[in-house]
Phi, psi and omega in degrees: 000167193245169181315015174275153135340147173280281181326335172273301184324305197275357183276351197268338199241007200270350146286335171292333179298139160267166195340290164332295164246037152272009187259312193320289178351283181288345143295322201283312191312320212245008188216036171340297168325305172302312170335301175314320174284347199235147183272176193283335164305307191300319185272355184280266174331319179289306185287336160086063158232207166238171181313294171347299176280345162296299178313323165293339192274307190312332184263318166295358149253049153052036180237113194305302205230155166332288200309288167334322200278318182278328172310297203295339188282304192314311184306318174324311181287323161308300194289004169093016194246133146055056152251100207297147162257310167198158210253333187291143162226142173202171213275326222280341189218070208279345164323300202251359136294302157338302177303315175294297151317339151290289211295020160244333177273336164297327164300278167005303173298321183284319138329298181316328197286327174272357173279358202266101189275125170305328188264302202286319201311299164351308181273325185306286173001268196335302184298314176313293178329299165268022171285141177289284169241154161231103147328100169233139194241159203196133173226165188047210184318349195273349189317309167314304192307318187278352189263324171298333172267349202267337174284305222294312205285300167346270211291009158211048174140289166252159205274112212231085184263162176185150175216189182253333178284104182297330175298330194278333186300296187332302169310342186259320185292348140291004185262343174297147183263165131351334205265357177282145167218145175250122168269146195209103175258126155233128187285327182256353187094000188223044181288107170299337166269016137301310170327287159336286181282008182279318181281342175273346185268311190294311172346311213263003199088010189297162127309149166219149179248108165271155173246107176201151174297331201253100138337303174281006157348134175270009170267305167329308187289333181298311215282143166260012149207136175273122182245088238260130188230155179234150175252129159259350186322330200306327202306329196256339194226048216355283215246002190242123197206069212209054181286127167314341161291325189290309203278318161304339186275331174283356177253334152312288179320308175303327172272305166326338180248331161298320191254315191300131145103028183222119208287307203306315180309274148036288187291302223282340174283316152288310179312297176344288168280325161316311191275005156286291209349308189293333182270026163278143152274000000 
């Protein structure tokens, strides 16, 4: 495994485990600690599974042997990363629900933030900067997200579509060029109408840029670069787990290396806000 979290691995893959080993899953998540000490009997027996599906599991989240599996969850634990503090929220103890929901949305970030390969950003930018158009397409919850960078990217420059109409994204994606890059957002990596306008942007020569949770994703593997996001939402929302933070947060980051030290952005940033002024109060 590379220098990523254990824990984003297994919330990035946790629809691919079959049953058996989503009780690994849902154990390793909430008692991390404990983990580190037990040995594979052990942890076998807490999940009431067998050695065999720890083993199975431990090598579908890219990890060769038990013992491996746990080097990298200490480290995790040692360093404070993607440690559940608690999964409840209730009206009744609305403090300590709060309290709960920072710290898991402060893991979320912090993951997402580390999964970010420094050399793929670098080109993203890069690519991003010089595109004629960009595209970033989306269904369902993700829509917000591609309409919020479709502002973001618009107001220092470039030139950016996103729609709410899955038919009209399609269509426009047949119109991308070599000189185009397509952002293509999924929360598991496998929406077949993504799927779709992904084969119409490579048809036309376009780049794509995916956004997704799963790195094995069949939208990751389509894509010529994975910008990789992580979720804790499972935690509040058992099987519906899809937060709008982590992927606004890589899109955040993408407009920050697009607009700092860069006078065009800047202007285009001003001009921007100068023609709104008049609609404040």
């Amino acid at each position: 495994m590379s220098q990523s979290s254990v824990i984003s691995m297994i919330y990035s893959l946790y629809d691919d485990f079959y049953p058996q080993e989503k009780k690994v899953a849902d154990y390793v998540i909430a008692h991390a600690h404990d983990v580190v000490n037990m040995n594979n009997s052990e942890l076998a027996k807490a999940c009431e599974t067998s050695v065999a599906t720890i083993s199975r599991f431990v090598k579908k989240c890219g990890v060769e042997s038990f013992h491996q599996f746990k080097v990298v969850l200490a480290r995790d634990v040692v360093l404070g990363e993607d440690v559940q503090v608690s999964s409840t929220i209730s009206l009744e103890d609305v403090h300590t629900s709060i309290a709960n929901i920072q710290a898991n949305k402060m893991n979320e970030i912090k993951a997402t933030l580390s999964l970010l390969d420094e050399k793929q950003l670098k080109e993203v930018v890069a690519l991003l900067s010089k595109a004629a158009m960009i595209q970033i397409v989306a269904v369902g919850n993700t829509i917000p997200v591609a309409i919020n960078a479709q502002y973001m990217f618009n107001e220092i420059g470039l030139r950016a579509m996103a729609g709410t109409i899955w038919e009209t994204q399609l269509a426009f994606s047949m119109t991308l060029t070599p000189q185009d890059v397509m952002i293509a957002i999924s929360n598991t990596g496998e929406s077949k109408d993504v799927v779709k306008m992904i084969h119409n942007a490579r048809e036309g020569g376009a780049k794509v840029i995916a956004i997704t949770n799963n790195p094995q994703s069949t939208i990751a593997l389509l894509a010529d670069y994975h910008l990789q996001s992580a979720t804790r939402e499972k935690l509040f929302l058992n099987e519906f787990y899809f937060s709008r933070v982590s992927a606004m947060t890589i899109i955040e980051v993408l407009y920050l290396f697009l607009t700092v030290g860069h006078e065009k952005s800047y202007d285009y940033l001003s001009k921007c806000e100068n023609l709104m002024a008049d609609e404040k109060l």
